[in-house]
C-alpha positions as CSV (number, residue, x, y, z in Angstrom):
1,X,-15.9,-80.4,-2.0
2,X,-15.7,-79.4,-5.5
3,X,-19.1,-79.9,-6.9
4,X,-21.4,-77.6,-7.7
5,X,-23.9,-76.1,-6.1
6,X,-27.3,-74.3,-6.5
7,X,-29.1,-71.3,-4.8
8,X,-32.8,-71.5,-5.4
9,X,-33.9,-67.5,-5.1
10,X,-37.2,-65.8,-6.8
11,X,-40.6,-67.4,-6.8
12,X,-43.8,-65.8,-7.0
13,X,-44.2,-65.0,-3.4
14,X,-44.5,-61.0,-2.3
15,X,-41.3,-61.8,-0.9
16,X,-39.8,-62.8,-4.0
17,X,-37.3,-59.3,-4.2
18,X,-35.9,-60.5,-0.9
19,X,-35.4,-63.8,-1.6
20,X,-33.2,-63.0,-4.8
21,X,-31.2,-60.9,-2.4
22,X,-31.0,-63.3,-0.3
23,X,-29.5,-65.5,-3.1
24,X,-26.9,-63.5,-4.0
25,X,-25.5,-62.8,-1.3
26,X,-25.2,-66.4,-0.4
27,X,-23.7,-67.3,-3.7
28,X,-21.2,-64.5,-3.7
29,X,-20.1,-65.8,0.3
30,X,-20.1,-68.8,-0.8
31,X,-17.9,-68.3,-4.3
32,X,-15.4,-67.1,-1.7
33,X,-14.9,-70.3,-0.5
34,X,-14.1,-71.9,-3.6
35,X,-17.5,-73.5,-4.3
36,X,-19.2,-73.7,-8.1
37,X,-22.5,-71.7,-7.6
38,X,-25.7,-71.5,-9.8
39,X,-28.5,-69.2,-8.9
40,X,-31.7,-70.3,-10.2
41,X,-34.9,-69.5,-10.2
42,X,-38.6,-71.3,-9.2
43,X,-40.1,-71.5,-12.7
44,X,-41.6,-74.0,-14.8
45,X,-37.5,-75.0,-16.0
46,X,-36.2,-75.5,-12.6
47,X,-36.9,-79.5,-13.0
48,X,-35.0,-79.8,-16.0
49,X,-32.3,-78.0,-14.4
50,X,-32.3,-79.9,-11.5
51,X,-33.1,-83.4,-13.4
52,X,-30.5,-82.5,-16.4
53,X,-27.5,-81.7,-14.4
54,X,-28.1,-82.8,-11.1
55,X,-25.7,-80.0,-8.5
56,X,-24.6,-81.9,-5.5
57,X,-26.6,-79.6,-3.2
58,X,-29.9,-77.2,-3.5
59,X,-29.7,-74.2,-1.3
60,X,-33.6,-73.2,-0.7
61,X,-33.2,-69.4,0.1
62,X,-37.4,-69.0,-0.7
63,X,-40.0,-67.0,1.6
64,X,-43.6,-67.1,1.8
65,X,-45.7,-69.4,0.4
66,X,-43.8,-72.6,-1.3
67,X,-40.7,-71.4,0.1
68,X,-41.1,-72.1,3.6
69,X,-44.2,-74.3,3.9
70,X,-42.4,-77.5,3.0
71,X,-43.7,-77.5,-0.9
72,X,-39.8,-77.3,-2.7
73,X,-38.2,-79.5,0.2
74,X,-41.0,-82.1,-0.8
75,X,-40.4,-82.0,-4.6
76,X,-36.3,-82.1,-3.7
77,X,-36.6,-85.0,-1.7
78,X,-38.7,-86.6,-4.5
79,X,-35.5,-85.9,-7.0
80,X,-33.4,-87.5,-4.6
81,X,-31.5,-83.9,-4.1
82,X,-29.4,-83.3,-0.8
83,X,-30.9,-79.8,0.2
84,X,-30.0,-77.2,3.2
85,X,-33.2,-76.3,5.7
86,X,-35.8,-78.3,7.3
87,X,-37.9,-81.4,6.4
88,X,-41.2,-80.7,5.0
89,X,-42.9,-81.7,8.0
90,X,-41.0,-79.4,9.9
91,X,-41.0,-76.3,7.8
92,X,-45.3,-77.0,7.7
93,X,-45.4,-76.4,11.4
94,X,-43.0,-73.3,11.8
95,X,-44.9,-71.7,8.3
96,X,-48.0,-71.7,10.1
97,X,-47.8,-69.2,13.3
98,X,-50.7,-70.4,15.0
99,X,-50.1,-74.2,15.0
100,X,-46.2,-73.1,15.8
101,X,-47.3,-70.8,18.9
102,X,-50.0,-73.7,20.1
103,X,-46.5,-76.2,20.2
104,X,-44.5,-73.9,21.7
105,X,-47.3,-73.0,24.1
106,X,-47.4,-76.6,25.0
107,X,-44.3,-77.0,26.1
108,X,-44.4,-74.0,28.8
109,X,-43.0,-71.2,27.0
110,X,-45.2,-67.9,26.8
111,X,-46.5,-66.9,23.7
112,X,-49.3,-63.9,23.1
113,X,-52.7,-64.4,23.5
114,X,-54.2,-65.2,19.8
115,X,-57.1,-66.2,17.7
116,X,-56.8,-67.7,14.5
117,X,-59.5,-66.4,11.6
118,X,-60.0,-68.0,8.4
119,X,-60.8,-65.3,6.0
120,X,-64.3,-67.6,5.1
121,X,-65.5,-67.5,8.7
122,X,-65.0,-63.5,8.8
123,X,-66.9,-63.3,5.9
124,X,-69.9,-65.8,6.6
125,X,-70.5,-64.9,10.1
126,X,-70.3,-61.2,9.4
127,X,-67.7,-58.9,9.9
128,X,-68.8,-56.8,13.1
129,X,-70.0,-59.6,15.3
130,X,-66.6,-61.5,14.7
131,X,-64.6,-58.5,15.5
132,X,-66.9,-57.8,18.6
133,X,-65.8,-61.0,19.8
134,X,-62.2,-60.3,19.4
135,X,-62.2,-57.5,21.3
136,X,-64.2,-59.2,24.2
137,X,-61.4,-62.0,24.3
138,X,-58.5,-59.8,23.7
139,X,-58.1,-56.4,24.7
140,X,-56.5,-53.7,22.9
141,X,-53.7,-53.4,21.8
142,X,-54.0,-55.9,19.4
143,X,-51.5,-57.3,16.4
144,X,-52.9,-58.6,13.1
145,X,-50.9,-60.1,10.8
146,X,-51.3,-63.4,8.0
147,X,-50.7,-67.2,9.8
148,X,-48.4,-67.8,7.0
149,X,-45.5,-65.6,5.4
150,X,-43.0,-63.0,6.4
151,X,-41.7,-59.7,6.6
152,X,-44.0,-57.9,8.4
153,X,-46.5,-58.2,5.3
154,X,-50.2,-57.4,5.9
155,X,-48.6,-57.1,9.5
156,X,-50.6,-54.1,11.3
157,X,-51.0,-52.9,14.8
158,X,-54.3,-52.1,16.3
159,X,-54.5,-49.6,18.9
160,X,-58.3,-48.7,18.2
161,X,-61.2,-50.7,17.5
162,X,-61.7,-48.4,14.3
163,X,-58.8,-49.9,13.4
164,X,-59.3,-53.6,13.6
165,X,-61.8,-54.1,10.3
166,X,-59.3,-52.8,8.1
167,X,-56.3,-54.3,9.6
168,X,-57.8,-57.6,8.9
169,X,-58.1,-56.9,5.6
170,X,-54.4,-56.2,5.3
171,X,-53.7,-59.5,6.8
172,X,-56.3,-61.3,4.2
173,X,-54.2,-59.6,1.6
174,X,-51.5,-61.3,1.6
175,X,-52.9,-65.0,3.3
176,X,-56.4,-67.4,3.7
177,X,-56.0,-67.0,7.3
178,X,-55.3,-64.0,10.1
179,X,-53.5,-64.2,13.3
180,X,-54.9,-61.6,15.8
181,X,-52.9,-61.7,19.0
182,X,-52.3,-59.8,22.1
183,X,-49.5,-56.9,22.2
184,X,-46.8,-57.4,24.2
185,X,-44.6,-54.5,24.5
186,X,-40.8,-54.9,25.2
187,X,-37.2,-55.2,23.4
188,X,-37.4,-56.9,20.3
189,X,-35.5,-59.8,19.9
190,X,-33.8,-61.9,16.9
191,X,-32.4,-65.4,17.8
192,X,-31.0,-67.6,15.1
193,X,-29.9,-71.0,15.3
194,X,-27.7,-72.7,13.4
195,X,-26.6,-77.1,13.6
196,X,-23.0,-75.9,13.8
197,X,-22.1,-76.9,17.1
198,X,-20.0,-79.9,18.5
199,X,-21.4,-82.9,16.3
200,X,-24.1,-80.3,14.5
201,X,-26.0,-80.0,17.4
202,X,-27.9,-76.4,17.1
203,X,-25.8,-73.3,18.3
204,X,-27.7,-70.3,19.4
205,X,-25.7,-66.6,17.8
206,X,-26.0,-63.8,19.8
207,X,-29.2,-62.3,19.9
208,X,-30.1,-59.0,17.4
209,X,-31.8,-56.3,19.4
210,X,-34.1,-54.5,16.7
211,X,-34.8,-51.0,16.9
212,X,-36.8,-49.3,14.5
213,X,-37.0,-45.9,14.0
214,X,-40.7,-45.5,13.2
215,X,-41.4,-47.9,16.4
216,X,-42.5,-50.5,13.9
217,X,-40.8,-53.5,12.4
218,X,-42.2,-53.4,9.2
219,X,-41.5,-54.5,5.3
220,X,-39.6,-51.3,5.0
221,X,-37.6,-50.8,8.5
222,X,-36.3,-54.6,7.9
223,X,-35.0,-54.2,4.0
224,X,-34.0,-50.7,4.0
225,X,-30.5,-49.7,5.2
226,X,-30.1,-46.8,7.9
227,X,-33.7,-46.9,9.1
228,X,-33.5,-49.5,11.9
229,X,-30.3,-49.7,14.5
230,X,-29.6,-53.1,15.5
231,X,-27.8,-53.8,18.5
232,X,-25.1,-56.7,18.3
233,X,-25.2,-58.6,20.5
234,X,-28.5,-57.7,22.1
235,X,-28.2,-55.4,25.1
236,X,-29.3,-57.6,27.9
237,X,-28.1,-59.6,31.0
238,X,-26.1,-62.2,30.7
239,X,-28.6,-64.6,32.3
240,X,-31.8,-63.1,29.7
241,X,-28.8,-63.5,26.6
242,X,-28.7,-67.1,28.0
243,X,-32.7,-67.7,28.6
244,X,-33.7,-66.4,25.4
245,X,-30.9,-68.8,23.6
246,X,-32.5,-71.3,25.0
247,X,-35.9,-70.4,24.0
248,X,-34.7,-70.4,20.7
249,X,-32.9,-73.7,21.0
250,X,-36.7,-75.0,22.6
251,X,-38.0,-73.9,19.3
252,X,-36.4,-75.5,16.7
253,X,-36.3,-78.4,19.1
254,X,-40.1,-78.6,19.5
255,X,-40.3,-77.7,15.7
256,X,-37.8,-80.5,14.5
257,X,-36.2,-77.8,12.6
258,X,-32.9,-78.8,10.8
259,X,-29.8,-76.5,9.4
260,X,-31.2,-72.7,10.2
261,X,-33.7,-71.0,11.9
262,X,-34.7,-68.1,13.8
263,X,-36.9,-66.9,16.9
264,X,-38.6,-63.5,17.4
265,X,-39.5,-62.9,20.8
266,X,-40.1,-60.2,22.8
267,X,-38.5,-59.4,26.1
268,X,-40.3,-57.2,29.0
269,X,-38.6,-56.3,32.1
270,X,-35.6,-57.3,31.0
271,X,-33.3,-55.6,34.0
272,X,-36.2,-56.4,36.7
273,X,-38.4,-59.7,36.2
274,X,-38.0,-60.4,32.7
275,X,-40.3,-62.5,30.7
276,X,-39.8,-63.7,27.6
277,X,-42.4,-64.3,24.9
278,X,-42.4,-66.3,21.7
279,X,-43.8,-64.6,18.5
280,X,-42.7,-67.0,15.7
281,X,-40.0,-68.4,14.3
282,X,-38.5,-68.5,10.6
283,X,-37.0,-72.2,8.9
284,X,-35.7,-69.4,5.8
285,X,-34.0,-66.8,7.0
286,X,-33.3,-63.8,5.1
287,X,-29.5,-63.4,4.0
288,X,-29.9,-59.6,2.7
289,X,-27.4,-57.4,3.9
290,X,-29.8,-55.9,6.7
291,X,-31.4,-59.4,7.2
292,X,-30.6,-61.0,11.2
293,X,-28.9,-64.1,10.6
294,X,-25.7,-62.5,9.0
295,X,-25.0,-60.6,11.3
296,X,-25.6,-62.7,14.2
297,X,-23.5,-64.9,12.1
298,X,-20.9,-62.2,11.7
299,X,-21.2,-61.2,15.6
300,X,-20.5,-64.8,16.9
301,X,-16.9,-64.1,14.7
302,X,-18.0,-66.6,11.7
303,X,-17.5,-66.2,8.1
304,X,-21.4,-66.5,6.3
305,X,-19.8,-68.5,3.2
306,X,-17.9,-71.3,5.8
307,X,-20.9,-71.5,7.8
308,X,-22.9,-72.2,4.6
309,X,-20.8,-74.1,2.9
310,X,-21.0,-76.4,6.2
311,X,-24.3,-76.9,6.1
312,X,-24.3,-77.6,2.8
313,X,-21.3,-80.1,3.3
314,X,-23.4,-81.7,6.0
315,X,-26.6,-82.0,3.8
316,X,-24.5,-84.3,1.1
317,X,-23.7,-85.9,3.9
318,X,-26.9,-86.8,5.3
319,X,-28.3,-87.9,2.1
């Protein structure tokens, strides 16, 4: 495969620092394998960059909003443009949390406790009698975080009831729409799946155990190097390493995700009665250097660029 390929990394999303990252990495790994590589950006002359010199693949490595809720996948498949990552149908149920947990739900797998609060009914029905309610329906501890985007943005959690008001406005920060859900204390767990095994069929990599110093997976223990300890593969059982890969595998299943993905969940009682618990799952991954994927990717004893470079082998393909 000698044509060339292109990286789309930036946007206008708060994410946009990590998804540039995220791009170069990917072009670097994948200029390793002997691959022509173009990183471009999500501005208003990305068409005519597509349009004038069509590359024989598009790479979307985009978070948040038009990134991962189906918007560029829907304007690629409009071009006519092979591209790595899920449909747009697809990516629209994983980018919204609470329609993702209320699949995955369906199918039998635990997931939190939640209600789902458009920022227009918190405001119209007044602030203290909705937040009553919550905490009649779900006791404390609570976790409050936007129904769409990613790294741990507006993310907050509530162990107080003083805290709840202004944790919601956090979450309204940075989306329309808050999740609040129930805490669930336990291991934190990565699982990412990748259409890499026999015949593409989705692989699960060994799980990422994610320990944060502070105690709290946030914006800054996920992008910023010595601050979290992540455990390689995941220290648990072989029979929870299996249960939670397939949990993973359900989800992208139930999702119809396609190339990538990833699962957080959250294991209690892991050496007793474990349970395993869905929080959400990712169609864009990060690619940084302290993002999950990698180094699953690098724990399952795969080179990033060749596993990229299949996918995006396999995308031409499909086309």
């Amino acid at each position: 495969m000698s044509e060339r390929v292109v990286i789309l990394a930036g946007g206008l999303s708060a994410e946009r620092d990590i998804s540039i990252r995220s791009g170069r990495r990917v072009a670097e790994a994948l200029r390793d394998t002997g691959l022509d590589v173009d990183v471009l950006d999500v501005d208003s002359t990305l068409l005519a960059a597509l349009t004038g010199d069509p590359p024989a693949c598009v790479i979307p490595l985009l978070h948040g909003s038009h990134g991962e809720d189906g918007a560029i996948a829907e304007v690629l498949e409009a071009l006519g443009l092979p591209y790595v990552g899920s449909t747009p149908a697809s990516a629209r149920l994983a980018y919204d949390k609470a329609t993702a947990k209320t699949l995955i739900g369906r199918a039998g797998i635990a997931t939190p406790a939640s209600v789902s609060l458009p920022h227009a009914t918190f405001r119209d029905l007044g602030a203290g009698g909705v937040l009553d309610a919550i905490i009649k329906r779900l006791p404390l501890p609570l976790v409050v975080k936007p129904a769409q985007g990613g790294s741990a943005l507006g993310v907050s959690i509530v162990r107080r009831e003083s805290e709840l008001s202004p944790a919601m406005v956090g979450a309204f920060a940075y989306g329309e729409t808050a999740l609040i859900e129930s805490f669930v204390e336990g291991l934190e767990i990565a699982v990412s799946v990748v259409d890499i095994g026999p015949g593409h069929t989705p692989l699960a990599l060994p799980a990422v155990e994610i320990r944060p110093d502070s105690g709290f997976y946030d914006y800054t223990a996920r992008y910023t190097a010595g601050v979290t300890e992540f455990i390689v593969p995941a220290d648990l059982p072989a029979s929870v390493a299996s249960a939670v890969a397939d949990v993973a595998l359900a989800a992208h299943s139930i999702l119809g995700l396609r190339d990538w993905s990833r699962a957080d969940l959250i294991v209690r009682n892991a050496t007793t009665t474990p349970e395993i618990w869905f929080l959400e799952t990712n169609v864009a991954p990060g690619m940084t250097e302290t993002s999950l994927l990698p180094q699953a990717i690098a724990a399952a004893e795969m080179e990033l660029g060749l596993v990229v470079r299949g996918l995006t082998e396999r995308a031409i393909t499909r086309r």
